[in-house]
C-alpha positions as CSV (number, residue, x, y, z in Angstrom):
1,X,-0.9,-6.3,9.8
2,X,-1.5,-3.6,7.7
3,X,1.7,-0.9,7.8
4,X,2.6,2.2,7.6
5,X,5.2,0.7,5.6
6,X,4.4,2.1,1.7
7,X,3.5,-0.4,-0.8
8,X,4.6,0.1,-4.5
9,X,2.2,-0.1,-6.6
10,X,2.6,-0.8,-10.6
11,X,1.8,0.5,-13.8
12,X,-1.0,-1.9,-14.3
13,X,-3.9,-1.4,-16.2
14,X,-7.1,-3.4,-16.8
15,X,-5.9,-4.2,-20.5
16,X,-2.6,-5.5,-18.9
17,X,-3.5,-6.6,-15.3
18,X,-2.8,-10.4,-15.0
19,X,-5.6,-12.9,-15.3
20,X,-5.7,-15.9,-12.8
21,X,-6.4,-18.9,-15.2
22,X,-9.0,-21.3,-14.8
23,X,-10.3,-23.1,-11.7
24,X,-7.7,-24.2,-9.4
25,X,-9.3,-27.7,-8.3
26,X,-10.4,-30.6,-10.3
27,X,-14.4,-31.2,-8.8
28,X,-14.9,-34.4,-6.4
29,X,-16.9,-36.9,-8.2
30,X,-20.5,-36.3,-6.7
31,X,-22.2,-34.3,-3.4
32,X,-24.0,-36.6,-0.9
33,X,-27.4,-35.6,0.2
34,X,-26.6,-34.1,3.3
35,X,-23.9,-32.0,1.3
36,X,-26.6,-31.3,-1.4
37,X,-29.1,-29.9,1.7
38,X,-25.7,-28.0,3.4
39,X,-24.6,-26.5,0.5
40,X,-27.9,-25.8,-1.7
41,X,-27.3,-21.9,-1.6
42,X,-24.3,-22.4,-3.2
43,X,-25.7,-25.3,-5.6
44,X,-28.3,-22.6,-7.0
45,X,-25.9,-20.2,-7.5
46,X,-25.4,-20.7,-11.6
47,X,-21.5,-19.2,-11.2
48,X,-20.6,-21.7,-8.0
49,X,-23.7,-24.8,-9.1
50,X,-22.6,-28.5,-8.3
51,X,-19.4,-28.6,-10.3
52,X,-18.3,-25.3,-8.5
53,X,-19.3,-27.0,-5.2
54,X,-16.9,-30.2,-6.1
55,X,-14.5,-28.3,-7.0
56,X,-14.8,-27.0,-3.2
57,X,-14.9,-30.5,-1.6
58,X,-11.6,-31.7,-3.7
59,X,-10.1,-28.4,-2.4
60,X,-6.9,-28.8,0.2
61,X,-6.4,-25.2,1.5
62,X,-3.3,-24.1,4.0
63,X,-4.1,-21.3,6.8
64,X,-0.9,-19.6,7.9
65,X,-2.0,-19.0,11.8
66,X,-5.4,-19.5,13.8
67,X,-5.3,-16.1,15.1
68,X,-7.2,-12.8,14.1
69,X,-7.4,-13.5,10.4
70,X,-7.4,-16.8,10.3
71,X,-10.4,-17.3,12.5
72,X,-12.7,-16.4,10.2
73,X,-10.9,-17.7,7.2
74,X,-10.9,-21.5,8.7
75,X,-14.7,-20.4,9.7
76,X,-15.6,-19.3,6.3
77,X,-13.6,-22.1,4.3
78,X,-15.0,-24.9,6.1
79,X,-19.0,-23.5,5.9
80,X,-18.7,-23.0,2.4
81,X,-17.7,-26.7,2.2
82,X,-13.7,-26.7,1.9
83,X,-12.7,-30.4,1.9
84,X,-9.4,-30.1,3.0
85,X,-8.2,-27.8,5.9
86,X,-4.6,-27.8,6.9
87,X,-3.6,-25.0,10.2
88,X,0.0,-23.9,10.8
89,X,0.1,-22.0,14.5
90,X,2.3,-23.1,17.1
91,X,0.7,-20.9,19.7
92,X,-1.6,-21.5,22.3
93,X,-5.1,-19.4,23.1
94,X,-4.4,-16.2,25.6
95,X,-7.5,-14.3,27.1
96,X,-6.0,-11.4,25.3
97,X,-6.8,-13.5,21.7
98,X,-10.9,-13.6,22.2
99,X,-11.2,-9.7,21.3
100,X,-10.6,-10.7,17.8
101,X,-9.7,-14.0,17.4
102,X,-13.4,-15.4,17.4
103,X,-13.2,-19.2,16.7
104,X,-11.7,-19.3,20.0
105,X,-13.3,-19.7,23.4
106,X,-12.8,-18.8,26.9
107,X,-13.2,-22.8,27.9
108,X,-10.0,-22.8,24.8
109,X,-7.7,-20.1,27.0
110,X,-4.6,-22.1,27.4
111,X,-5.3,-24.6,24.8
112,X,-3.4,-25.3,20.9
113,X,-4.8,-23.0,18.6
114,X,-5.0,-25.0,16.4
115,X,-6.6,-27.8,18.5
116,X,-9.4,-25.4,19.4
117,X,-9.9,-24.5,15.7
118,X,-10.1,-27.8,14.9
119,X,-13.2,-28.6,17.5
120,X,-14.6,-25.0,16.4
121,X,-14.3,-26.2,12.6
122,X,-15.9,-29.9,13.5
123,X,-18.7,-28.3,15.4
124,X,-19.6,-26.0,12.5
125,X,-18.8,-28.7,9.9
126,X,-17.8,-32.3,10.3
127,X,-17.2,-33.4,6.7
128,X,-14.1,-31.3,6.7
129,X,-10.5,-32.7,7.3
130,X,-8.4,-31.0,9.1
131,X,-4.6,-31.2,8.9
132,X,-2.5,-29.5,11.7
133,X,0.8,-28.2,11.6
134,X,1.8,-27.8,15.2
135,X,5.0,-25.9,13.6
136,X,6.8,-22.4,13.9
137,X,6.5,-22.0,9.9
138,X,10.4,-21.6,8.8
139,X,12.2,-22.4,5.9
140,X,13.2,-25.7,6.7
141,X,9.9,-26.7,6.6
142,X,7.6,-24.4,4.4
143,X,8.2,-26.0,1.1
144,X,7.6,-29.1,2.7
145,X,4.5,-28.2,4.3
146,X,3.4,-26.5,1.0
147,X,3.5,-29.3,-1.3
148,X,0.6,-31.1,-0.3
149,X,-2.1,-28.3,-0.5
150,X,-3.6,-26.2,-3.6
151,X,-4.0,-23.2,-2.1
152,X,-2.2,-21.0,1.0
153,X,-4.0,-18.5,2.7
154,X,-1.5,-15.9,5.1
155,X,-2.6,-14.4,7.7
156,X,0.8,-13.9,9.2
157,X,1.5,-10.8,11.9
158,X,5.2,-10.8,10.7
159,X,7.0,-9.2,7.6
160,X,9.6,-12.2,7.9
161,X,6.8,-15.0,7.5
162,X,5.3,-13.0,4.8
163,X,7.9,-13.1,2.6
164,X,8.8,-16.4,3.3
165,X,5.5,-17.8,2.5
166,X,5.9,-15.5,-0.8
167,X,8.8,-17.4,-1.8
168,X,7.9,-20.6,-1.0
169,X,4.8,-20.2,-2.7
170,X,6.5,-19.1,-5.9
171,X,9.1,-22.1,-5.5
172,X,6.4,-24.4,-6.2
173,X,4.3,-22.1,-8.2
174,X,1.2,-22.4,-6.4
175,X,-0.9,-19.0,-5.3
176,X,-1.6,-17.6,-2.0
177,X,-4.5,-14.9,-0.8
178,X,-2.5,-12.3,1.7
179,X,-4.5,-10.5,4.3
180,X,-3.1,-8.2,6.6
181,X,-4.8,-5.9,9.4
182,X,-3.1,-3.1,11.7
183,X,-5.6,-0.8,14.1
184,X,-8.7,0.1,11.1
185,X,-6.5,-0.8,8.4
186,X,-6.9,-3.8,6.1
187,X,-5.5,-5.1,3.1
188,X,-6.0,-8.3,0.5
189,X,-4.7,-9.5,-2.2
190,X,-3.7,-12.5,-4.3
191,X,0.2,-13.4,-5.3
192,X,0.8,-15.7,-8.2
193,X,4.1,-15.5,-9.6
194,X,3.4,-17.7,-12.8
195,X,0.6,-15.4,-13.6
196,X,1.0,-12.3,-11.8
197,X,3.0,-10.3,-8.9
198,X,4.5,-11.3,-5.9
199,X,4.2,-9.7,-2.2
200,X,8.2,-8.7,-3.5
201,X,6.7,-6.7,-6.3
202,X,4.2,-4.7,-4.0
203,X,7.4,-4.9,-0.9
204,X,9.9,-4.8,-2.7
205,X,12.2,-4.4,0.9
206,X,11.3,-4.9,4.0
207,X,11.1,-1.9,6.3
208,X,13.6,-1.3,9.3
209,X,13.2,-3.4,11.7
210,X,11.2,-2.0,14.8
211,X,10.0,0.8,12.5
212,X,6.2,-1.3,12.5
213,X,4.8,-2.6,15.1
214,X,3.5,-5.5,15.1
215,X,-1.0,-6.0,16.4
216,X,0.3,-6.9,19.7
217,X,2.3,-3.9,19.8
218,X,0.2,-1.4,18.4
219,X,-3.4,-2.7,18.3
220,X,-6.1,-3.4,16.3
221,X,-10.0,-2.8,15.9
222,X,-11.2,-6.5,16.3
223,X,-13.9,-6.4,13.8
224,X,-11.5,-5.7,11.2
225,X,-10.6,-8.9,11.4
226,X,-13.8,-10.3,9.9
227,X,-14.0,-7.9,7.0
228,X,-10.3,-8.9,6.2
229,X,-10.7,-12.5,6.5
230,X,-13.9,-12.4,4.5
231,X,-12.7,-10.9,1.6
232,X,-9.5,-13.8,1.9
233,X,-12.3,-16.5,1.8
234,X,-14.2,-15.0,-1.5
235,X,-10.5,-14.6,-3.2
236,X,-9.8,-18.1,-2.1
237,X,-13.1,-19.6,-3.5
238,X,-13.0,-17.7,-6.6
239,X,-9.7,-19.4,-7.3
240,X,-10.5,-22.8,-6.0
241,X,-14.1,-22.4,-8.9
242,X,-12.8,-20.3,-11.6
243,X,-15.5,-17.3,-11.3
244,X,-15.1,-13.9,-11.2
245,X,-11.9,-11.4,-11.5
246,X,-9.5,-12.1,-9.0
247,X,-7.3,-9.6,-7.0
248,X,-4.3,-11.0,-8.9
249,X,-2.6,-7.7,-9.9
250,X,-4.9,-5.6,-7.0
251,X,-4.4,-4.6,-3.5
252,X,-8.1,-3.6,-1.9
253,X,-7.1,-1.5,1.4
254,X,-10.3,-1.4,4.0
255,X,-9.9,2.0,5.9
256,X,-12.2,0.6,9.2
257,X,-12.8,4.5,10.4
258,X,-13.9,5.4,7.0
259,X,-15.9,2.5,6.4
260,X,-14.6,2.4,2.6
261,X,-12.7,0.5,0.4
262,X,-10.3,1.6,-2.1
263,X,-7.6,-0.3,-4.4
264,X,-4.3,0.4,-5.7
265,X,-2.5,-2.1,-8.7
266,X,0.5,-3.3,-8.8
267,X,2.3,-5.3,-11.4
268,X,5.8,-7.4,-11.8
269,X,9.0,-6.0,-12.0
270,X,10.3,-7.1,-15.3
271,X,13.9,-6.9,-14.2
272,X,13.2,-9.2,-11.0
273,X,14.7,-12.7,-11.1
274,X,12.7,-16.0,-10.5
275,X,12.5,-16.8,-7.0
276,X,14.4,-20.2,-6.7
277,X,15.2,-20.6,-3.3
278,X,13.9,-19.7,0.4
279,X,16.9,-17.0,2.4
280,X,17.3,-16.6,5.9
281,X,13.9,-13.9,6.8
282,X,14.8,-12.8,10.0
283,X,18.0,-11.4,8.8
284,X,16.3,-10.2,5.4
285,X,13.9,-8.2,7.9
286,X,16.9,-6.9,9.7
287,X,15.6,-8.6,12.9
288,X,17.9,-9.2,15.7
289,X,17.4,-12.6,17.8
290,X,17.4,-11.7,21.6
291,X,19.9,-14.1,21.9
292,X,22.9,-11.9,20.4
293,X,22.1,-9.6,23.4
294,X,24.5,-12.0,25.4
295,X,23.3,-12.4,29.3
296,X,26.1,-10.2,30.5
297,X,23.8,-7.5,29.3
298,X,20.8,-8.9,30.1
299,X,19.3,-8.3,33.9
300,X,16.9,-10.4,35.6
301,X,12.8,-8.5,36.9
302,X,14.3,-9.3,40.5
303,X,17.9,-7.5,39.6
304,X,16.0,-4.3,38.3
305,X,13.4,-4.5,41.5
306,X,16.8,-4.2,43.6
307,X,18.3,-1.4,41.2
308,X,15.0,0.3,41.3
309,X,14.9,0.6,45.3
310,X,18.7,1.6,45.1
311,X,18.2,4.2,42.8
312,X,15.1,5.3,45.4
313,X,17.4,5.5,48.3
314,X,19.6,7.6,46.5
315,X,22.5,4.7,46.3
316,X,22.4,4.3,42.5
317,X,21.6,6.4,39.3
318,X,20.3,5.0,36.1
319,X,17.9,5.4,33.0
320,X,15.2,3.0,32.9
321,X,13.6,3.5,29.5
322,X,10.5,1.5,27.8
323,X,10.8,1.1,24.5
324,X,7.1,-0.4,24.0
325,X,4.2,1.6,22.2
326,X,2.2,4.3,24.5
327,X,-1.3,2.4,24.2
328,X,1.4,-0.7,25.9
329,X,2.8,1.9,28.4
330,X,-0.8,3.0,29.4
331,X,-1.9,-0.3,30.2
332,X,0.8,-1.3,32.8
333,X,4.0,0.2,33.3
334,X,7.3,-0.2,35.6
335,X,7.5,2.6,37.8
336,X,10.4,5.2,37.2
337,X,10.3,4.4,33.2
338,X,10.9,6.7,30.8
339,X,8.6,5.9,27.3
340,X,10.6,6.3,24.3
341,X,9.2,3.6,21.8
342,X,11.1,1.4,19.6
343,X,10.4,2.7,16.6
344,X,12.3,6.3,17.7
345,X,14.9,5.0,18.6
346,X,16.3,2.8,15.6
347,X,15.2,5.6,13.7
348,X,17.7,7.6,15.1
349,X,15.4,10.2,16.5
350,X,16.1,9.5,20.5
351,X,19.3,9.3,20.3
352,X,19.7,12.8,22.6
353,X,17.5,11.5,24.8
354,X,19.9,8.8,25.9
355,X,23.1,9.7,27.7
356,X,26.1,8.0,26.9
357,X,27.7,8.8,30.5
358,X,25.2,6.7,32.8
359,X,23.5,3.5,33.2
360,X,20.6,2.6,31.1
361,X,18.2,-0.5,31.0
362,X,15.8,-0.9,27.8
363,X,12.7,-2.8,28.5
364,X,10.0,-3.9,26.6
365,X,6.8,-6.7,26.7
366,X,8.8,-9.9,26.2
367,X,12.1,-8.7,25.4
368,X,12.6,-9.1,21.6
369,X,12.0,-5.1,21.2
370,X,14.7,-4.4,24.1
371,X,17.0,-6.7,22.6
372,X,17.0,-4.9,19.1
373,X,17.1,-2.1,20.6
374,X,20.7,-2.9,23.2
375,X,22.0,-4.3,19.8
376,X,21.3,-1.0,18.1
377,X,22.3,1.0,21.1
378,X,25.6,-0.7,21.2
379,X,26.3,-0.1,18.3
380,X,26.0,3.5,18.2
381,X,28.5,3.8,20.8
382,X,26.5,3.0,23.5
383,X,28.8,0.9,26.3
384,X,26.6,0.9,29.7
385,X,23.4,-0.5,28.3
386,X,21.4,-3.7,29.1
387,X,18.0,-4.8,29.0
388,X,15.1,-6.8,31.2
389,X,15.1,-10.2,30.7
390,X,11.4,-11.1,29.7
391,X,10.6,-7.9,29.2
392,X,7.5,-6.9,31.4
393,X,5.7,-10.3,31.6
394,X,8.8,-11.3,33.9
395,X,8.7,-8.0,36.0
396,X,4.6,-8.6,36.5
397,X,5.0,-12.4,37.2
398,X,8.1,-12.2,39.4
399,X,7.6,-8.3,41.3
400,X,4.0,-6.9,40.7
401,X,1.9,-10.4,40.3
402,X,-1.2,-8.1,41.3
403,X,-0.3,-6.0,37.6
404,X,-2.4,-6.7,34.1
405,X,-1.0,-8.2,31.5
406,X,-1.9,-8.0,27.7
């Protein structure tokens, strides 16, 4: 997700931007003949030739998520003859995925992720291994997970996994290509802490929680998606073979509307210290678990349905305000909300729009959003607040079934 969040770009200039050093992988010992015919636009490529290609088959790459970005970076990774291809996505397909999300299928709708990536990567390419990682990626597991692969490519949706894979990756000093895509805006770049900056040296901090949505709360323009991941695969492959000038020490941004490309440097903070051990990211990112809401402030889709047809008859008074994005709130909405999204309100700009002297129920999709959103409420003050329990997934499944969902 690309954000409206500002990076910070340094001083760098091309006599002091970093160098990536020589080619990541050692080359395999030989290509078989149907690898020779498979790969032969590669082989006569003098940069990439048959050592480049070896180099590609002894290559064990990690994609952070099957979704937007890393459909066509698994696509891409395994054509151009990847040997190794490990998947971390604990998800499952959702009709909602195939506007973007292309090396899915509607027969996959329902499915693993990354058990339909896996038959989309074998279809397109069977001398490829792949490795999956059915696994929410956390610290407990990241370093872990990392240590058996040259490369990581993140496609993460989420500031918290981003700068989690960041500091795992530095921990065992290994790079990592970062792409990230929000509505028409892209960006890639490389992070290599022995050699280069770090996704803490263009984000230094993490924004305020809320203040960005995430795709699947603010959108984004599905072909996007394939220009992002593309440019992730030819950073990735110029690693893995040694050509070319990597992004080490660049951010390109993609401006979709525009249809241009533009790039901004950014260089270590001398002052930083080492990274030498993964934090707790969800608190880093200021996020607040839905959990801490408590379920005496919580009320069930049926409980609103009931304060809803109270409040029609004229036998109960309270604010039910959605705290989702308008493009959300256009697509299906409770009737009798009020919109005031999120990102208003944790700024502190709604806050006169909310009495303090009546009842008021935050609702959002699933109820992660609502649930920051009571915490923050609550804290300001706030005493008769709650929010929906599921958010509006529960209120469409258990009131209005004949509602869409997205």
């Amino acid at each position: 997700m690309a954000s409206k969040f500002t990076p910070s770009p340094g001083p760098a200039t091309p006599e002091t931007a970093p160098v990536a050093p020589g080619p990541l992988v050692e080359p395999a010992d030989g290509l078989s003949p149907d690898e020779v015919e498979r790969y032969s636009r590669h082989l006569i490529i003098p940069e990439i030739g048959s050592l480049g290609q070896r180099r590609l088959k002894n290559a064990k790459v990690l994609v952070i998520g099957a979704g937007g970005l890393g459909s066509p970076t698994l696509l891409y990774l395994a054509a151009a003859g990847v040997g190794t291809l490990g998947i971390v996505d604990d998800d499952t397909v959702d009709l909602s995925n195939l506007q973007r999300q292309v090396i899915h299928g509607v027969a996959d709708v329902g499915r693993p992720k990354i058990e339909s990536a896996r038959d989309a990567i074998a279809a397109l390419n069977p001398l490829v291994e792949v490795r999956l990682h059915n696994v929410r990626l956390d610290a407990s597991n990241a370093l872990e997970l990392f240590a058996g692969y040259d490369l990581i490519l993140d496609g993460a949706d989420n500031f918290a996994t981003r700068y989690l894979v960041n500091d795992a990756a530095a921990i065992l000093g290994k790079p990592y290509v970062w792409g990230s895509i929000f509505r028409f805006d892209g960006q890639v770049s490389v992070f290599w802490e022995q050699f280069g900056p770090t996704y803490r040296d263009l984000y230094p901090e993490a924004p305020p929680a809320g203040s960005v949505p995430s795709c699947g709360e603010g959108g984004v323009f599905g072909m996007l998606c394939a220009a992002v991941g593309s440019l992730m695969v030819t950073e990735a492959v110029k690693l893995i073979t040694g050509v070319g000038r990597s992004l080490l020490g660049r951010v390109a941004l993609f401006d979709a509307l525009g249809g241009t490309w533009r790039e901004i440097k950014v260089a270590r903070d001398p002052e930083a210290e080492r990274i030498t051990e993964l934090t707790d990211y969800e608190a880093f990112c200021g996020i607040t678990p839905a959990a801490e809401a408590g379920t005496e402030h919580t009320v069930t889709a049926t409980q609103l349905a009931t304060m809803l047809a109270s409040r029609t008859a004229g036998l109960k008074d309270f604010h039910l305000v959605d705290v989702r994005e308008t493009g959300e709130y256009d697509i299906v909405r409770i009737g009798g909300a009020v919109l005031i999204p999120q990102g208003r309100i944790l700024a502190g700009e709604a806050w006169h729009e909310l009495p303090q002297d009546m009842d008021i129920v935050f609702h959002c999709k699933a109820g992660t959003r609502s649930a920051a959103v009571l915490a923050a409420a609550r804290a300001a003050g706030y005493e008769r607040v709650s929010h929906l329990d599921g958010g509006i997934l529960a209120w469409v499944r258990d009131v209005e079934p004949d509602k869409p969902v997205y």
